[in-house]
Each structure stands twice: as structure tokens, then as C-alpha cells.
DRENDO-1510 file (C-alpha; in Angstrom, 1 decimal, always signed):
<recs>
REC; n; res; u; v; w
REC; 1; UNK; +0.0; +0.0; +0.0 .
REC; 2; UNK; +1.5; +3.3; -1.0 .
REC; 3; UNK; +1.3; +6.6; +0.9 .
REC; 4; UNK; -1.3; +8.0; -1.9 .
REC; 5; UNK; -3.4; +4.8; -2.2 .
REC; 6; UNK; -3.5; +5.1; +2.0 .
REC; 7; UNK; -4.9; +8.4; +1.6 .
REC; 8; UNK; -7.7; +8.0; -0.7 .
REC; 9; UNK; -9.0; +5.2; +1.2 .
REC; 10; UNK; -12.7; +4.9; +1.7 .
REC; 11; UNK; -13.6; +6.3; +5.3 .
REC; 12; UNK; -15.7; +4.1; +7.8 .
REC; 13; UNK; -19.2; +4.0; +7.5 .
REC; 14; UNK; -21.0; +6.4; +10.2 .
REC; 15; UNK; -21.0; +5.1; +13.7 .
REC; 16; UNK; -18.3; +2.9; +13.0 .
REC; 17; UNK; -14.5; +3.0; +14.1 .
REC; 18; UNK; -12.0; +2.5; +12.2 .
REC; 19; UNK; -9.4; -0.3; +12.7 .
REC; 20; UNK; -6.4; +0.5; +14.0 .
REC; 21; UNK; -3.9; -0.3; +11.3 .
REC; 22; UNK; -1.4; -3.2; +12.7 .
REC; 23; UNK; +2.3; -2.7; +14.2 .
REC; 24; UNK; +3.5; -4.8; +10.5 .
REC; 25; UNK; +2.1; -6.1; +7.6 .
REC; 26; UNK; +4.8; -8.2; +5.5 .
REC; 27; UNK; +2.5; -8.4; +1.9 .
REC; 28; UNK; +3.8; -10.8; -0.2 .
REC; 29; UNK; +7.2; -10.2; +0.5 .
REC; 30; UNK; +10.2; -12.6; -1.5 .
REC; 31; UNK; +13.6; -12.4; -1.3 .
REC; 32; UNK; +15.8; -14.4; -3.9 .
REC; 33; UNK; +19.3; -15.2; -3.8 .
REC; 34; UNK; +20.4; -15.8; -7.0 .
REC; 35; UNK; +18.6; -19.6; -7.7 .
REC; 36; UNK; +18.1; -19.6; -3.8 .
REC; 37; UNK; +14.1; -18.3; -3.0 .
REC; 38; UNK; +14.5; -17.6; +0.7 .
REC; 39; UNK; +11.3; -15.7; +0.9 .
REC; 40; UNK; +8.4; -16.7; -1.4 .
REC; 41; UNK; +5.7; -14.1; -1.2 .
REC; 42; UNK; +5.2; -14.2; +2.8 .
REC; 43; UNK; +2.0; -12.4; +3.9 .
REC; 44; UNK; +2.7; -12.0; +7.7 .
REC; 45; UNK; +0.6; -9.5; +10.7 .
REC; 46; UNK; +2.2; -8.4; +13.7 .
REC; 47; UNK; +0.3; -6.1; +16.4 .
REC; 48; UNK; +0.7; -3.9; +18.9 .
REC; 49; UNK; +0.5; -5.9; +22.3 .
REC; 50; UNK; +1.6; -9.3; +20.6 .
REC; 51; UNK; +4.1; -11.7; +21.4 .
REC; 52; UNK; +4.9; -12.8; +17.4 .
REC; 53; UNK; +6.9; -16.4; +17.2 .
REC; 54; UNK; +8.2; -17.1; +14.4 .
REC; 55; UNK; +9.6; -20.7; +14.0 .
REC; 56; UNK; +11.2; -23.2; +11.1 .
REC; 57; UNK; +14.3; -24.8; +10.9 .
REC; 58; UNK; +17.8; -23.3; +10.1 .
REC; 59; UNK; +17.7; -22.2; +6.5 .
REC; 60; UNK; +13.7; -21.6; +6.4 .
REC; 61; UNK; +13.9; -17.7; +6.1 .
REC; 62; UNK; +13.1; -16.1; +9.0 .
REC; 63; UNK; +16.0; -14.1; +9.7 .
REC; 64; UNK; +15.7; -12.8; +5.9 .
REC; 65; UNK; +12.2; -12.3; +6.5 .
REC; 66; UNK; +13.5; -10.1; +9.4 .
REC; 67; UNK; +16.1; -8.5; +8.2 .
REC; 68; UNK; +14.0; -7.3; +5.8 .
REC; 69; UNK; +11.8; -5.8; +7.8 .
REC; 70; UNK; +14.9; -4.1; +10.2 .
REC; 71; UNK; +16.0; -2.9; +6.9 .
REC; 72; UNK; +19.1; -4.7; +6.4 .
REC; 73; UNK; +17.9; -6.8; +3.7 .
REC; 74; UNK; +15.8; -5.2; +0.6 .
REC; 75; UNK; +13.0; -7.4; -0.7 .
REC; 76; UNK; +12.9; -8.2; -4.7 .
REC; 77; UNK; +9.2; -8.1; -3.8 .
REC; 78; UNK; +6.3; -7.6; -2.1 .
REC; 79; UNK; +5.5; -4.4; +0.7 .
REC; 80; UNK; +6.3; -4.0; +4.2 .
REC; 81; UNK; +4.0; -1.4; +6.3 .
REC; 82; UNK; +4.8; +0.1; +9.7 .
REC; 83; UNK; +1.4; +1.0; +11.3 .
REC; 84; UNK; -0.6; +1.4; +7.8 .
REC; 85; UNK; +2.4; +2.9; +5.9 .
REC; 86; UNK; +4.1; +2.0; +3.0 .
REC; 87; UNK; +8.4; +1.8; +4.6 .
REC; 88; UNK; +9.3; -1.1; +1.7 .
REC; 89; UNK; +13.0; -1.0; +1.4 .
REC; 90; UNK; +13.7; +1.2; +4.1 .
REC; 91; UNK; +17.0; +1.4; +5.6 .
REC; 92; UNK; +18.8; +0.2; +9.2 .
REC; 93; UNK; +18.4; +3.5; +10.0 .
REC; 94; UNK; +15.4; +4.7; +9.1 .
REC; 95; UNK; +13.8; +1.3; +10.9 .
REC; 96; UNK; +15.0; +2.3; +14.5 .
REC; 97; UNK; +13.7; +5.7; +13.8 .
REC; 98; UNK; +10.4; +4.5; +12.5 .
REC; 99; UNK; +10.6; +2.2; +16.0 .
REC; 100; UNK; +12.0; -0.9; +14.7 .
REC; 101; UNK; +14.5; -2.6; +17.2 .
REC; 102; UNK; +16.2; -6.0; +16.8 .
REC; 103; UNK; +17.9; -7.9; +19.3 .
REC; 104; UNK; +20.7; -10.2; +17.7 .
REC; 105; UNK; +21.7; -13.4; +18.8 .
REC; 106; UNK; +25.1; -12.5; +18.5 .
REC; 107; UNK; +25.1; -9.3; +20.5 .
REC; 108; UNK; +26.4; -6.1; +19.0 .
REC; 109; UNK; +28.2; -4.5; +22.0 .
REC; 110; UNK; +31.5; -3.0; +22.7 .
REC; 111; UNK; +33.1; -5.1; +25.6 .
REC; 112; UNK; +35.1; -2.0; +27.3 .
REC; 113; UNK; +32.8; +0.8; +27.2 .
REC; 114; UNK; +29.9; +0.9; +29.8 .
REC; 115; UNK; +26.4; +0.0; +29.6 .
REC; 116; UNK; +25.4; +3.4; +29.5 .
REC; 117; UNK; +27.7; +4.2; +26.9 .
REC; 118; UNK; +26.6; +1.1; +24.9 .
REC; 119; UNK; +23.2; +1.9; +24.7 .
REC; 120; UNK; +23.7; +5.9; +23.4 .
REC; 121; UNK; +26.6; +4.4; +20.6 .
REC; 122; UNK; +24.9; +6.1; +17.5 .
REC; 123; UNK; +22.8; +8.4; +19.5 .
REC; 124; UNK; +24.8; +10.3; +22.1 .
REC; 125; UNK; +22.9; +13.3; +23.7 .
REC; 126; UNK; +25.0; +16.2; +23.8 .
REC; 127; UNK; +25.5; +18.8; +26.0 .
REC; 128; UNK; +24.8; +22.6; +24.7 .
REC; 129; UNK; +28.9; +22.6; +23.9 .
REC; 130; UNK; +28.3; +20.2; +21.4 .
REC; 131; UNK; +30.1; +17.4; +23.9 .
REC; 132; UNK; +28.6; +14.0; +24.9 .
REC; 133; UNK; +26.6; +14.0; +27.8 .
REC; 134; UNK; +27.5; +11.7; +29.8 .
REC; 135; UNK; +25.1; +12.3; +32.8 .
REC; 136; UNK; +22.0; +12.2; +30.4 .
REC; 137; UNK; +23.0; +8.8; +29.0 .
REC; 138; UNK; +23.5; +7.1; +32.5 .
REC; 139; UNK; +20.0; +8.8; +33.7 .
REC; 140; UNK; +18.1; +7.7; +30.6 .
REC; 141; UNK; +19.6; +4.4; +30.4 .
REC; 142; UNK; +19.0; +3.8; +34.6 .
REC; 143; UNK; +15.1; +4.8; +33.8 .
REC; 144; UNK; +14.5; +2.5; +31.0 .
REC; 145; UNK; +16.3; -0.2; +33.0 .
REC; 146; UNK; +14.3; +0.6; +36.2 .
REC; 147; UNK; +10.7; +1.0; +34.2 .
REC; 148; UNK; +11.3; -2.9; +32.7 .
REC; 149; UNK; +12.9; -3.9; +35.9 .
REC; 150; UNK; +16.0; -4.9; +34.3 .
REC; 151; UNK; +18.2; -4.1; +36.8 .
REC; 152; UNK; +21.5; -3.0; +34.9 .
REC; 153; UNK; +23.7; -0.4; +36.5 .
REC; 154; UNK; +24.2; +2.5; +33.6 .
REC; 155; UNK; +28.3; +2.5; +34.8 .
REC; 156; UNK; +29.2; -1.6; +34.8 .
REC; 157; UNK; +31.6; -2.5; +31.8 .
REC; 158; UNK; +29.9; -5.2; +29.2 .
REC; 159; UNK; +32.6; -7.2; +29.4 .
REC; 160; UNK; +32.5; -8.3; +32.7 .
REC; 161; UNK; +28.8; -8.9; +32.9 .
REC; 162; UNK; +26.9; -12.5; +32.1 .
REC; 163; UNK; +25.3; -13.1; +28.6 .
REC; 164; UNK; +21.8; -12.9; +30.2 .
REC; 165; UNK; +22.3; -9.3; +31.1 .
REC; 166; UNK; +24.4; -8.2; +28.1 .
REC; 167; UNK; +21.3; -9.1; +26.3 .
REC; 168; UNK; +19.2; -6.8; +28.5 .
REC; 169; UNK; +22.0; -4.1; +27.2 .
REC; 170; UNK; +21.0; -5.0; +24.0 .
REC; 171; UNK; +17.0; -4.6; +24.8 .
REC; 172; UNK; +17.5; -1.2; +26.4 .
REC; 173; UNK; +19.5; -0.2; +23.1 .
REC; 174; UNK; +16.1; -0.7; +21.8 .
REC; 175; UNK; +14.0; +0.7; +24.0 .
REC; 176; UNK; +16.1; +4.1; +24.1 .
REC; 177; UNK; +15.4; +4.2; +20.2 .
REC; 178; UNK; +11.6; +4.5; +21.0 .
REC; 179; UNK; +10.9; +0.9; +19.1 .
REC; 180; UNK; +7.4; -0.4; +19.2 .
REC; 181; UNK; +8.3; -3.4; +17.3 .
REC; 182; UNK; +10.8; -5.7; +18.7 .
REC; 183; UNK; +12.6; -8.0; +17.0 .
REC; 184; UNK; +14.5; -11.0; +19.4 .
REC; 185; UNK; +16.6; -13.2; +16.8 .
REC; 186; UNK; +16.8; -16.8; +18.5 .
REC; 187; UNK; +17.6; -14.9; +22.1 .
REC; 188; UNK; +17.5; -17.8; +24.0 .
REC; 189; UNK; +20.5; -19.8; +22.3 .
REC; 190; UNK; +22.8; -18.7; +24.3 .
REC; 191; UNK; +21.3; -18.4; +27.8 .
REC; 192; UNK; +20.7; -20.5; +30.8 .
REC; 193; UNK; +16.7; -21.8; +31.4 .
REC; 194; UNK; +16.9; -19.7; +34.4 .
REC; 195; UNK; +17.8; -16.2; +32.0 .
REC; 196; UNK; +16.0; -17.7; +29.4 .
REC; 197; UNK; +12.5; -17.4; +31.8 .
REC; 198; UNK; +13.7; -14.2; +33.0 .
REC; 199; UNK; +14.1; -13.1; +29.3 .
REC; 200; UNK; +10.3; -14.4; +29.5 .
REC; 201; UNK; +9.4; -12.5; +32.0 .
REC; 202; UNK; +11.0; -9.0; +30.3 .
REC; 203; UNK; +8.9; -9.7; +26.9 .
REC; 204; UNK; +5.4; -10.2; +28.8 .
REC; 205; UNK; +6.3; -6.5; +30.7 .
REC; 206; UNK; +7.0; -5.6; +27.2 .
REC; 207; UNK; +3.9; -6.9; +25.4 .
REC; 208; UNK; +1.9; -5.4; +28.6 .
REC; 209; UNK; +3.1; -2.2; +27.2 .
REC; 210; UNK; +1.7; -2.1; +24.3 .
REC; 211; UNK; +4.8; -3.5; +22.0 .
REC; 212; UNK; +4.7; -5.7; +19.3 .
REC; 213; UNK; +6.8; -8.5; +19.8 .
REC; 214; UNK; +8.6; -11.1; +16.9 .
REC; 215; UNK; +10.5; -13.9; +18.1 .
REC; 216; UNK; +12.2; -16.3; +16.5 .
REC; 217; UNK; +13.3; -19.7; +17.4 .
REC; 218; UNK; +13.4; -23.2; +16.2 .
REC; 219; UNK; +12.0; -24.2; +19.8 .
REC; 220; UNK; +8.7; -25.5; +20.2 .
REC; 221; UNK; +8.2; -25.8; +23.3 .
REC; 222; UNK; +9.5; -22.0; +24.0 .
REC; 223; UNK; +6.8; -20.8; +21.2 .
REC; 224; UNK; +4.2; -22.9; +22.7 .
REC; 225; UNK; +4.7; -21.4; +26.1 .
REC; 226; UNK; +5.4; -18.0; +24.9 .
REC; 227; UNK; +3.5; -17.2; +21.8 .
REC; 228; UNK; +0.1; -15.2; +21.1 .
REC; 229; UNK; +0.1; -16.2; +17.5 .
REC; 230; UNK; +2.6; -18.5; +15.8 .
REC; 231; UNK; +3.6; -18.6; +12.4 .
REC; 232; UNK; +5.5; -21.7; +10.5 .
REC; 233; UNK; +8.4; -20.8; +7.8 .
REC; 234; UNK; +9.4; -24.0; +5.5 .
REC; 235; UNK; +12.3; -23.5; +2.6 .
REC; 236; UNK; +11.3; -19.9; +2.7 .
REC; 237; UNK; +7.1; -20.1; +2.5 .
REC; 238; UNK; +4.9; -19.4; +5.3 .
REC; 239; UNK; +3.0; -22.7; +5.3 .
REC; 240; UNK; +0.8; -21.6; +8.4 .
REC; 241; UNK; -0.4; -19.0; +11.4 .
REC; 242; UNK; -1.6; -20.5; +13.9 .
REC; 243; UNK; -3.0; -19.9; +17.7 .
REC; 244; UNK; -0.7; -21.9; +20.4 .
REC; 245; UNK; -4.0; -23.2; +22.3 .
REC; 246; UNK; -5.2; -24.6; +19.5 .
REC; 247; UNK; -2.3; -26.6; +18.0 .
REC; 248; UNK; +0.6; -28.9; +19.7 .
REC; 249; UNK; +4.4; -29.3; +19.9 .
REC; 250; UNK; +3.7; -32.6; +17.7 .
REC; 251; UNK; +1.3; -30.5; +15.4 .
REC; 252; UNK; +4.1; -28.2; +14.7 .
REC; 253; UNK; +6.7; -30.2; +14.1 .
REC; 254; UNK; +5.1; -31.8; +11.3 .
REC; 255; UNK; +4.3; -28.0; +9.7 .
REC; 256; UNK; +8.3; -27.5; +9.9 .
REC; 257; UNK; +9.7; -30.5; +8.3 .
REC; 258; UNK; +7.0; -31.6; +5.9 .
REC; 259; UNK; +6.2; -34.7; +7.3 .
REC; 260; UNK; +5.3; -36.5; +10.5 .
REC; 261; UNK; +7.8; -37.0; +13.1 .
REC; 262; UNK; +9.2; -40.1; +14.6 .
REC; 263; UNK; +11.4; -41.1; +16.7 .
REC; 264; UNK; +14.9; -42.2; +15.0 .
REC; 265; UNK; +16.8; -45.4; +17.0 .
REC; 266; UNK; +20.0; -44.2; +17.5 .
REC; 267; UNK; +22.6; -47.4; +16.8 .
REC; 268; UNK; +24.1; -49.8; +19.5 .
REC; 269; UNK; +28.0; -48.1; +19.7 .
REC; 270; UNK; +30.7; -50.2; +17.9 .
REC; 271; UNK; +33.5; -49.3; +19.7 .
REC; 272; UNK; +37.1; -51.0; +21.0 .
REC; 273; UNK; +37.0; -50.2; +24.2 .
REC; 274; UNK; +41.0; -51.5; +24.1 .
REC; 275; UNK; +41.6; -49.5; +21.3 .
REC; 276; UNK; +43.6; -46.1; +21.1 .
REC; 277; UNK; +42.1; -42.8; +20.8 .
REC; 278; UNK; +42.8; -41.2; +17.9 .
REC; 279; UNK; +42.6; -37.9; +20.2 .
REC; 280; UNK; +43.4; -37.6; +23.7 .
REC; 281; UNK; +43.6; -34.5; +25.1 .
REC; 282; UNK; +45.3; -34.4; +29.1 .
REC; 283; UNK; +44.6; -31.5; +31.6 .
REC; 284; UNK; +45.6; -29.3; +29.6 .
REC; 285; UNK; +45.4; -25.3; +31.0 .
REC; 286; UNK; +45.4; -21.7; +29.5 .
REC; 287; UNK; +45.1; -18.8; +31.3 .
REC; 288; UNK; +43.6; -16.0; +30.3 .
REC; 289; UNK; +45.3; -14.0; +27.1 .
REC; 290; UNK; +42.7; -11.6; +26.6 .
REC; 291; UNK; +40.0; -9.9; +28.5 .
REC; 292; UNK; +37.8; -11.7; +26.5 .
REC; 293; UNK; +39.4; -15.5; +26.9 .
REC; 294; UNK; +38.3; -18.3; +29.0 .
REC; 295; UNK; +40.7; -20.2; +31.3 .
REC; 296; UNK; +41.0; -23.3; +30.8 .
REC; 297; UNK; +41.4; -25.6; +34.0 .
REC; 298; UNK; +42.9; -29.3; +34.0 .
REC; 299; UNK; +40.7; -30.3; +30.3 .
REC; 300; UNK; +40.9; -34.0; +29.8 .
REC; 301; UNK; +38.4; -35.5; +26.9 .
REC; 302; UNK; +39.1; -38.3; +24.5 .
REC; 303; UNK; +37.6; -39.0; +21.3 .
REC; 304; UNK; +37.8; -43.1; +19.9 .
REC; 305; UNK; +37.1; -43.9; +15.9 .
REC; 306; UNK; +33.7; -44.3; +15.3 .
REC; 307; UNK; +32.7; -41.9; +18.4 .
REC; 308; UNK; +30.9; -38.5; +18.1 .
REC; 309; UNK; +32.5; -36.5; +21.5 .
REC; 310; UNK; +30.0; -33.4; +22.1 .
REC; 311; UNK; +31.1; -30.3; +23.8 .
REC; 312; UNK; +28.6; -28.6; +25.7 .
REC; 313; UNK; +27.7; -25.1; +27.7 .
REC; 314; UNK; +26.2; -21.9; +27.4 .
REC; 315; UNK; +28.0; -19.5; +25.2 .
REC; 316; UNK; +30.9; -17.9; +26.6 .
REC; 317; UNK; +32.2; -20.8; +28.8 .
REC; 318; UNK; +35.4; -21.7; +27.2 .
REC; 319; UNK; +34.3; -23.8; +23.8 .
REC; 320; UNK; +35.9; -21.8; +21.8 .
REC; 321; UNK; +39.1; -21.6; +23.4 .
</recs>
């Protein structure tokens, strides 16, 4: 819908009230890549005081789908609206000032600066010298963090805080801009259950507040204890909207992958339990090289032929080192 078609459109009859237009419409919206179609003409609603998921497997298009809408990918096709108006192929910036705000999964944060100085990167007030005001962005960022009872001191350094509240950085960041839609890219991959319900928690406050809400994840049983509406992306079509209460986990599953899901018997082990490893690894340390490494602390792990060795824990805790 363009600006002048908006305009000309027929008023409400007498006595009636007009519909408030939604937070997004995505209107047949497709994005190709080269011979790849990652969004085939997507229709999608969001609205205000709506907690959005979005689910499909990796590869089924919903952070293009959502990129498109925070303006850092341009559609081939198709119109996104922002409250009734026409923004298709608006930019990163112009989405946060139209109030779009998207929380990454990888965060977007510098680790030595402050919270406070975090969230005003971009958008510093300034004093009437023309200087940045420091004072204004701790007081601003303490009473968006105190309103949503996030509980982030405006002075801590981002580098020494947990993952869970370096992603409430991230959420005041939006906030700050004024966004009414919120965009939470798989937000729980990388926290505990425990910051993943306080995350939870956050988004209802959020949703209470009028926002509109779009979060994606591959989790079913996180959209089905989350959600107000769900919507199901498969190789890059929406294949259905659907309300939580009136579908299942199972139900789901099946609208993601095609087909109905079993359960897959996983094969007795062959392995020499004599035999050699063809890695051992023997408590090994490494201090810390960097303010961002993780010490390592007496690691011992062996992998045999034949044997799949998993590493596990919440980002952050040494994997990558």
C-alpha cells in the first residue's frame, strides 16, 4: 500500500470506528538469492501488544524475513507497512527511527565501554557545547532499566557482565530508540533456562506495554509457552499462522519438516573399548590471554574412531578456546 493509495481510502461507515492499522504487515514479500528463493511471497501481521513467534528450521527464512523488515535486507518483492504505511526498502536507519529494534543473537556491543555508553553508541545526547553528555545517558539508560525492571547499572563495563544481562543491554539499546516493534533473533540460544524465563518475563512487561513482539526460534516448546500467535516458515514459505491453544508441539513439528515425526533409534556403539584414541587431550590449561578469553582448567576429553565426542555449555564458557 502506498502513501497515496492510503490516503484516498474509503472512510468508515457512520457510527463505525476504524481499525487500527497493525504494528507490521509483511504483503507478499520474497527475497531471492540468486537460484536460492529464501522468501516466497510471505504475507505475515504483527500487532501492537503481541508476542509474534516465528519458528522453522535453520535455512527456512526467517532471519531474511527479518532483516527485511529491520532494513538490512531489501525485498525483490512484495511491501512491508509500519502501522498502515508504506516503509518497503527502508534502511537500518530509518527502521530504528520508525521504532523498529532487533535484538541479535550475537550481540552487537562493545566489551570495554559501559552499559550506558553502549546503549547511546549512534545516539549520544549532547550537551549545549556540542560534547557527549555523559550524565544524560546514565539517567536515561537507569530509567528505561528501572521502568522494565532490568536491573542493569548505567556505569558496569559489558565485558565483565553475564550473557543474560548483556542481552538486557541490547534490549535497552532498543528501547532508548523509542521501538514499538521488537525483534528477538533466536535470544534464548545462548542463555541459561533460568535467564532464558527471566528473558520471559522481560517480553510479557513488554507486550503489557503495548509492544509488538517477533521472536524467533526453532524451539517449540519455548513458542508454545510464549506465543500469542505462531507462524511456521518451510524452505522460505509461510506454510501456516496458527494460535498456540489450538495446535501442539507434535502438530508443529510436522508444519516445519513436511512430514510426521518419529522417533529415530539411535545405533548400538561399535566401539574397542582397548583400542587407542585417535585424540586424547590431558589436563591441559590456558590462562587467560585476553579480556575476553576463557581459562581453561585441568581439560581432559578423549575422542575413539567411530565416536561423536559433544562439547557442551552456554556460550561464553570456554568452547571456543
Amino acid at each position: 500500500m502506498s502513501l497515496s493509495a492510503a490516503a484516498t481510502s474509503p472512510a468508515p461507515p457512520a457510527g463505525e470506528v476504524a481499525a487500527e492499522p497493525a504494528a507490521v504487515e509483511l504483503r507478499s514479500v520474497t527475497k531471492r538469492y540468486g537460484s536460492l528463493l529464501a522468501n516466497n511471497e510471505i504475507s505475515l501481521t504483527v500487532r501492537s501488544g503481541e508476542i509474534h513467534v516465528l519458528v522453522g528450521e535453520n535455512g527456512a527464512g526467517k532471519s531474511t524475513l527479518m532483516g527485511i523488515l529491520s532494513g538490512t535486507v531489501r525485498p525483490d518483492g512484495g511491501s512491508v507497512l509500519l502501522h498502515g504505511e508504506d516503509v518497503t526498502g527502508l534502511s537500518p536507519r530509518e527502521a530504528i527511527v520508525r521504532g523498529v529494534g532487533m535484538v541479535h543473537q550475537h550481540f552487537r556491543l562493545v566489551g570495554a565501554f559501559t552499559v550506558a555508553q553502549n546503549i547511546a553508541l549512534g545516539f549520544e545526547p549532547r550537551t549545549r557545547f556540542g560534547l557527549v553528555d555523559q550524565k544524560a545517558a546514565r539517567e536515561s539508560a537507569r530509567a528505561v532499566s528501572d521502568r522494565f525492571k532490568l536491573a542493569l547499572d548505567p556505569d558496569a563495563i559489558v565485558e565483565e557482565m553475564s550473557v543474560g544481562r548483556q542481552q538486557r543491554v541490547e534490549i535497552v539499546k532498543t528501547l532508548m530508540r523509542q521501538a514499538q516493534v521488537l525483534i528477538f533473533d533466536e535470544p534464548t540460544a545462548v542463555l541459561t533456562e533460568e535467564e532464558s524465563q527471566s528473558l520471559f518475563s522481560i517480553l510479557r512487561d513488554l507486550r503489557a506495554d503495548g509492544r509488538a513482539i517477533v521472536f524467533i526460534t526453532h524451539k517449540l516448546r519455548e513458542a508454545m509457552a510464549l506465543a500469542d500467535t505462531i507462524s511456521v516458515l518451510r524452505r522460505g514459505e509461510l506454510v501456516a499462522t496458527v494460535d498456540p491453544a489450538a495446535t501442539s508441539v507434535a502438530e508443529l513439528g510436522e508444519l516445519m519438516v513436511g512430514r510426521p515425526i518419529g522417533t529415530v533409534p539411535r545405533p548400538a556403539k561399535q566401539l574397542d573399548a582397548d583400542a587407542a584414541p585417535l585424540l586424547a587431550v590431558r589436563d591441559v590449561d590456558m590462562k587467560r590471554r585476553t579480556t575476553h578469553a576463557v581459562p581453561l582448567t585441568g581439560l581432559t576429553l578423549e575422542a575413539h574412531r567411530g565416536e561423536l565426542v559433544s562439547v557442551l555449555g552456554v556460550d561464553g564458557n570456554g568452547q571456543q578456546e
